[in-house]
C-alpha positions as CSV (number, residue, x, y, z in Angstrom):
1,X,0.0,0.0,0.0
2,X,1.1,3.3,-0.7
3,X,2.4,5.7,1.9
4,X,-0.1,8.0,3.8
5,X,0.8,12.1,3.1
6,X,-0.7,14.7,5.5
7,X,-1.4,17.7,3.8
8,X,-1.6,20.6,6.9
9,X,-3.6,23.4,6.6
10,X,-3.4,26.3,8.6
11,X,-6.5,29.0,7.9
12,X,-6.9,32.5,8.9
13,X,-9.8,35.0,7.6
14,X,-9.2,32.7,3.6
15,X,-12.8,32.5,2.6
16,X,-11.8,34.0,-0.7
17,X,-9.5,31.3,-1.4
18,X,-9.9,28.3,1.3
19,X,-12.2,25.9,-1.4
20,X,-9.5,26.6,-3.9
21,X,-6.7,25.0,-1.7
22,X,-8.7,22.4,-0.5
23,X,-10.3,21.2,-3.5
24,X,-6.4,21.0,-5.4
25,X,-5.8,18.7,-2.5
26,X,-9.0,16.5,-2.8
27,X,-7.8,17.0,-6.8
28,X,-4.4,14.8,-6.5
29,X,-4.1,11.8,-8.5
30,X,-1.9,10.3,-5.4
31,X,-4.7,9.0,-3.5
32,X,-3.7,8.1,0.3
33,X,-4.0,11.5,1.7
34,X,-5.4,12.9,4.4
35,X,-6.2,16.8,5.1
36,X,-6.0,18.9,8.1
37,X,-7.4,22.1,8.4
38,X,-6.7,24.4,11.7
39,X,-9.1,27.2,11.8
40,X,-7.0,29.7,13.4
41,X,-9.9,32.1,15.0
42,X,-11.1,33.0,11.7
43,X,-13.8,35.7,11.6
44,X,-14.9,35.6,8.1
45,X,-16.7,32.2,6.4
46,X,-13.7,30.3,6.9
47,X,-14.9,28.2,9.6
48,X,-18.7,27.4,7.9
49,X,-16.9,26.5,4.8
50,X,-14.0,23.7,7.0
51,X,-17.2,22.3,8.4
52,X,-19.2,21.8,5.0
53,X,-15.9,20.0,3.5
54,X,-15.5,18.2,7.0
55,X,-19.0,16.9,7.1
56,X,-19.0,15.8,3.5
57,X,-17.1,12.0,2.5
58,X,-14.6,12.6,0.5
59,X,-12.1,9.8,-0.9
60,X,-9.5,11.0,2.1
61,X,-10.5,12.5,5.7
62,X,-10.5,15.6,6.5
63,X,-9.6,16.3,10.2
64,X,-10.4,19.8,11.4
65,X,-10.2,22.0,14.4
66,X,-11.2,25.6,15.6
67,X,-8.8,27.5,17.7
68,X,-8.1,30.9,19.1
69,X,-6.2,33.1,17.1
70,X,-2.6,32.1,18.2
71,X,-0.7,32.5,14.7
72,X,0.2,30.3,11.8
73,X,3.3,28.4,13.3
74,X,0.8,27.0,16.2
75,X,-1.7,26.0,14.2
76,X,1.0,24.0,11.7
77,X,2.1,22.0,14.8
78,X,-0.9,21.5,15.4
79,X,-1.8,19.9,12.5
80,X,1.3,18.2,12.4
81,X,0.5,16.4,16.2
82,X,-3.3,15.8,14.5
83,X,-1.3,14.5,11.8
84,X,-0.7,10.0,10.6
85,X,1.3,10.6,7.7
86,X,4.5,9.4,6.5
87,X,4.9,12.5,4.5
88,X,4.0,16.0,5.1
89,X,2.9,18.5,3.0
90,X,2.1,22.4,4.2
91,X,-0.3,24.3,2.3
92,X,-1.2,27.7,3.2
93,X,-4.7,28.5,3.2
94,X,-4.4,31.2,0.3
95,X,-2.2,29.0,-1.8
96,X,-2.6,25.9,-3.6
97,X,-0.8,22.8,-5.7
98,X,-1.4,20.7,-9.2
99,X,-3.1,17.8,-9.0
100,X,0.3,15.7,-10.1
101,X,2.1,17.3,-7.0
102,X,1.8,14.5,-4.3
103,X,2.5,12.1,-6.3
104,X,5.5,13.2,-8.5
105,X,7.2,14.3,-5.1
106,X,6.4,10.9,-3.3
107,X,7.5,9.4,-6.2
108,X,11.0,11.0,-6.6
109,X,11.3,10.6,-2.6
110,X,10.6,6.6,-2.6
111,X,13.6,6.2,-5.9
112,X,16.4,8.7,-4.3
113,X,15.8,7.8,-0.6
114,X,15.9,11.7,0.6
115,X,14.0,13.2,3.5
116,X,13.2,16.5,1.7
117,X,12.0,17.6,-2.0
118,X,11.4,20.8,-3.7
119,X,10.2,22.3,-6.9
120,X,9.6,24.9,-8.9
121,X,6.4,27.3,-8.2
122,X,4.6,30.6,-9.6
123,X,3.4,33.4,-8.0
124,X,-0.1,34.1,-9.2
125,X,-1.0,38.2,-8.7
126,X,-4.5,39.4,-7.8
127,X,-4.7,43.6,-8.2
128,X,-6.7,45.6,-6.7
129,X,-8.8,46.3,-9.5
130,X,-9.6,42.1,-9.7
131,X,-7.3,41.6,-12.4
132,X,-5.7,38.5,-12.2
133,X,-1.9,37.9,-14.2
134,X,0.1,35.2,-14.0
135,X,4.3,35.4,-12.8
136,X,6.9,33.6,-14.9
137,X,7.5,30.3,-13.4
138,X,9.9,30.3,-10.3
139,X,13.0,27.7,-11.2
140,X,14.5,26.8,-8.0
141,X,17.1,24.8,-9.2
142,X,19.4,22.8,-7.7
143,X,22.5,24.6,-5.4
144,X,25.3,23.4,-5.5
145,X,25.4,24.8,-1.3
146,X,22.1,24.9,0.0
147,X,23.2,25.6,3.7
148,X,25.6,29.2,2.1
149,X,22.2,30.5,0.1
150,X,20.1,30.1,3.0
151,X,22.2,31.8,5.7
152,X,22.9,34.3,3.2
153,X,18.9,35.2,2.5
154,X,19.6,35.0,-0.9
155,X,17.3,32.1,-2.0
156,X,13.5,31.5,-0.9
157,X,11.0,28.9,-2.1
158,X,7.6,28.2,-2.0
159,X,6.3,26.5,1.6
160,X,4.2,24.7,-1.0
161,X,6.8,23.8,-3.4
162,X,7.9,21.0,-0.5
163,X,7.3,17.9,0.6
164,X,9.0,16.5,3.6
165,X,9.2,12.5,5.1
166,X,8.0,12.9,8.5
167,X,11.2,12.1,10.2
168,X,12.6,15.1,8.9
169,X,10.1,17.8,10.8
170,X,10.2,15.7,14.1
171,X,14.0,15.9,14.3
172,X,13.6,20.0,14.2
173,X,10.7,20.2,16.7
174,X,8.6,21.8,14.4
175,X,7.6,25.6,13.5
176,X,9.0,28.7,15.6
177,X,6.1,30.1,17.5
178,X,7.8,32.5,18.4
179,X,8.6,33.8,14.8
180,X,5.9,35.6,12.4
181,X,7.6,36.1,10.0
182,X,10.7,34.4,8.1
183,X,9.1,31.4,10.0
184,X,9.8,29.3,6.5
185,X,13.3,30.4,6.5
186,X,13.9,29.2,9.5
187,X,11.9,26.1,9.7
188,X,14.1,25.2,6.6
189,X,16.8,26.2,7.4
190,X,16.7,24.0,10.8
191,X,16.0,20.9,8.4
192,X,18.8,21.6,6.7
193,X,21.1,22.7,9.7
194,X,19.9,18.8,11.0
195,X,21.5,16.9,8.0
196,X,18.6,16.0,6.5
197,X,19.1,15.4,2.8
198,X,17.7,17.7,0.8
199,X,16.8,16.7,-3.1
200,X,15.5,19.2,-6.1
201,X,13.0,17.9,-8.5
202,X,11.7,20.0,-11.7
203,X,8.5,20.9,-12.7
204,X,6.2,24.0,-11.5
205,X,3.0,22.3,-9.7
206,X,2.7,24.9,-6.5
207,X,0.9,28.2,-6.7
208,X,2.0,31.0,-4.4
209,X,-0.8,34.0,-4.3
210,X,-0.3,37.1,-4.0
211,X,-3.1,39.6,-3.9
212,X,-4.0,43.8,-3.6
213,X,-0.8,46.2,-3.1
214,X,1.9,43.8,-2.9
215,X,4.2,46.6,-1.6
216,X,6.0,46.3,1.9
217,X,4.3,48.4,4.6
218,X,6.5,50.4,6.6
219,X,5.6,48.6,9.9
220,X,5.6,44.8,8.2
221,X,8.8,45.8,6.5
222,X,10.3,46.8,10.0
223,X,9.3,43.1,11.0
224,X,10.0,41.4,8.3
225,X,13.8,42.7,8.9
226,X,13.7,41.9,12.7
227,X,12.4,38.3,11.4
228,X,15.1,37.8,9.7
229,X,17.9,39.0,12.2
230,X,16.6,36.0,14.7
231,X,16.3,33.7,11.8
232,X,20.3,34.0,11.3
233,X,21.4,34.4,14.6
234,X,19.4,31.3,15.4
235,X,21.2,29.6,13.1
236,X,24.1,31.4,13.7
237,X,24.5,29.9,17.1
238,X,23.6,26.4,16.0
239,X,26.6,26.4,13.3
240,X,28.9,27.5,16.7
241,X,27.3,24.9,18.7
242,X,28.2,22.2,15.9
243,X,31.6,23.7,15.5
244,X,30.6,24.5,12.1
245,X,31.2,27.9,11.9
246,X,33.5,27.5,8.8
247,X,34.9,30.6,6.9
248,X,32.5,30.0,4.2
249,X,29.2,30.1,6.6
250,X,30.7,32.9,8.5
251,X,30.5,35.2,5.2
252,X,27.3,33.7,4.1
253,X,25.9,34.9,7.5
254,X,27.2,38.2,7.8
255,X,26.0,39.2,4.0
256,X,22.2,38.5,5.3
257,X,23.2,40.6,8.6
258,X,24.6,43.3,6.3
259,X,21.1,43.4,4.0
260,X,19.3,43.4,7.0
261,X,21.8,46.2,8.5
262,X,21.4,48.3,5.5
263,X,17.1,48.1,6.0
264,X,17.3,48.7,9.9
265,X,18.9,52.1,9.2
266,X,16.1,53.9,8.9
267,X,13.6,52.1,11.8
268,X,16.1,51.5,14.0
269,X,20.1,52.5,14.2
270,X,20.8,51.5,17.3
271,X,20.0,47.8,16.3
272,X,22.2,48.8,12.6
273,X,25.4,49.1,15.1
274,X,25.1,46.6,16.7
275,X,24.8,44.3,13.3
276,X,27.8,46.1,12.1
277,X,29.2,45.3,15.1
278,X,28.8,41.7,15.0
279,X,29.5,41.3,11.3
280,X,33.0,42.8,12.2
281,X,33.3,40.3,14.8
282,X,32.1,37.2,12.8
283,X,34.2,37.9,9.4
284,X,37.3,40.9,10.4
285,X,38.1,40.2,5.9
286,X,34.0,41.5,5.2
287,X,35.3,41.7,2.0
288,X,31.5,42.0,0.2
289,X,32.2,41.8,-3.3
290,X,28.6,42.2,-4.6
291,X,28.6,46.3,-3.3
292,X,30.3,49.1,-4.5
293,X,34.1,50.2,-5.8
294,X,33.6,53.3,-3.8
295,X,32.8,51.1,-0.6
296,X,35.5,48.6,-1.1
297,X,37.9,51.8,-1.3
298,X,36.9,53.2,1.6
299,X,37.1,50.1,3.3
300,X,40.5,49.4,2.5
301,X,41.7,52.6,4.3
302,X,39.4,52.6,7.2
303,X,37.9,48.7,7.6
304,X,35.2,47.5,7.2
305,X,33.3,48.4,10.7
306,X,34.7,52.4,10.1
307,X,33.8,52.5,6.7
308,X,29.8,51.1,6.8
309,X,29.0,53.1,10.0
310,X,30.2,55.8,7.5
311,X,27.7,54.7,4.7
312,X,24.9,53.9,7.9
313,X,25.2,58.0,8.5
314,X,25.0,59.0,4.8
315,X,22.1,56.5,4.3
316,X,20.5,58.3,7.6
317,X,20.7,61.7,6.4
318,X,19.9,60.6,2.7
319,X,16.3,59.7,4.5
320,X,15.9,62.5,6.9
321,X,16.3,64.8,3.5
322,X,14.1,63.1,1.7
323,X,11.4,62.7,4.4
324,X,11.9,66.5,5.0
325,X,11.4,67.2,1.0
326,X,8.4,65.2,0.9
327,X,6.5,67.2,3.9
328,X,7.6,70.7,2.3
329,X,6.2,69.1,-1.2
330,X,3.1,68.6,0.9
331,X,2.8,71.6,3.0
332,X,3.6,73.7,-0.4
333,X,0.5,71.9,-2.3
334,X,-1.7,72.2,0.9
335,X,-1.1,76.0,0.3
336,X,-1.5,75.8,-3.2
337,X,-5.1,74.3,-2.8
338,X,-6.1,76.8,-0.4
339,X,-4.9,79.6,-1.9
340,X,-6.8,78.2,-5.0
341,X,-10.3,77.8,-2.7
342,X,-10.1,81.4,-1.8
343,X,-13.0,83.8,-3.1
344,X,-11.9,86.7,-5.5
345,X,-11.6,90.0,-4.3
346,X,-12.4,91.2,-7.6
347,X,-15.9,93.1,-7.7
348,X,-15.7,93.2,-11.7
């Protein structure tokens, strides 16, 4: 008999898209599934449409269960402890996969005897004005050092794109709960930080959504950055731990603390010294050779740690300006448009 794959499901406020997701897993042409949906405190429809799927038969259960709203990583552990399967598959709630997904991955699992698969996927973009248009398909290709891109934040896939051998999420403990964002970063990142083996497999059968402005908030961003600072120094301190910490993971590491250095300048500085700081501590050489002549010069006279808390001032005051010019811009067209309500004082 074939081997049993969980397909987890955490949900919050997806009514728009929840059936879609669903019905590409009750869609798969591998046919031992099973699919568990955690309703995450949902205030929308999302709950009345989990319990019309739950109390329908289907050709594979469907285990469900309503929760407070305590974030996506808790209700993905969940599922995973509510969870039989040999293999696991996540699938956000807004997301969903081909129906030859399962199958190909289990497939190309069972001949190569890894723990770990992933594939190519496209982003699929819903604007504001209900347009729908398609990305280019995402080639995640095989790397030749899997560990160096991911500590480096220089390669991201899909959480869809995956499929994991149960083994494999058990020896990690799991999602971060403590993370909201960069959680899939770091989730794989642990996997791969554990020796799992990780395999690539062609072919584009995972849809990642993306829907209204898909621009970065100021206060997301700010997050997103802080995310990401854990998600390294996490594994950061588990390379040091392992007395892995090799030359080549030390630089890998400090280029994601520089990016994320470079973004904190303008939220928080204090928290851009510090990473400065510890990049000159982790890699003294911080020879970067993806920025600037003009950096690398300055560098060469003053080191590295002198010479970026040079370009963190300039970066600082470029942004001060420019905040100042854009309130004068306003203030100057707010007295435009008044000036342009005014009455006439001409009596002609």
């Amino acid at each position: 008999m074939s081997k049993l794959v969980s397909i987890l499901i955490p949900c919050f406020n997806a009514e728009r898209w929840l059936a879609e997701a669903i019905e590409s897993c009750l869609n798969q042409t591998y046919s031992n599934i099973e699919i568990i949906i955690i309703d995450d405190g949902s205030t929308d429809r999302s709950p009345e449409i989990i319990k019309q799927y739950s109390s329908t038969i289907h050709r594979c259960r469907i285990i469900s269960k309503f929760t407070p709203n305590r974030g996506g990583n808790h209700a993905r552990n969940l599922a995973f402890s509510l969870s039989h399967g040999d293999y696991i598959q996540y699938l956000d709630a807004d997301d969903y996969i081909l129906p030859e997904k399962i199958e190909k991955q289990v497939n190309f699992l069972e001949a190569v005897n890894a723990d770990i698969v992933y594939g190519d996927w496209r982003r699929l973009y819903h604007q504001s004005d209900s347009s729908i248009v398609w990305g280019d398909p995402q080639i995640s290709g095989e790397q030749s050092n899997l560990l160096e891109r991911l500590l480096a934040n220089d390669w991201w896939v899909a959480v869809a794109a995956f499929l994991y051998r149960r083994e494999s999420v058990e020896k990690i403990g799991g999602w971060d709960e403590n993370l909201t964002v960069a959680q899939d970063r770091d989730f794989f990142l642990r996997c791969v930080l554990s020796e799992a083996q990780v395999v690539y497999q062609s072919g584009c059968d995972s849809i990642y959504r993306y829907y209204g402005n898909v621009t970065v908030s100021t206060r997301s961003h700010r997050q997103w950055l802080y995310g990401h600072i854990t998600a390294t120094a996490k594994a950061e301190k588990a390379l040091s731990r392992a007395d892995k910490l090799t030359k080549s993971n030390r630089d890998a590491i400090a280029r994601s603390y520089l990016d994320s250095a470079r973004g904190m300048v303008q939220y928080d500085f204090h928290t851009y010294l510090s990473l400065v700081q510890k990049i000159a501590t982790l890699d003294p050489s911080s020879n970067f050779n993806s920025y600037r002549f003009s950096f690398k010069a300055v560098q060469s006279l003053f080191g590295f740690e002198r010479a970026e808390k040079l370009v963190g001032l300039l970066l600082l005051t470029k942004i001060k300006m420019n905040s100042r010019k854009g309130k004068l811009t306003q203030w100057l067209q707010l007295q435009k448009d008044e000036f342009s309500t005014q009455p006439s004082s001409d009596n002609a």
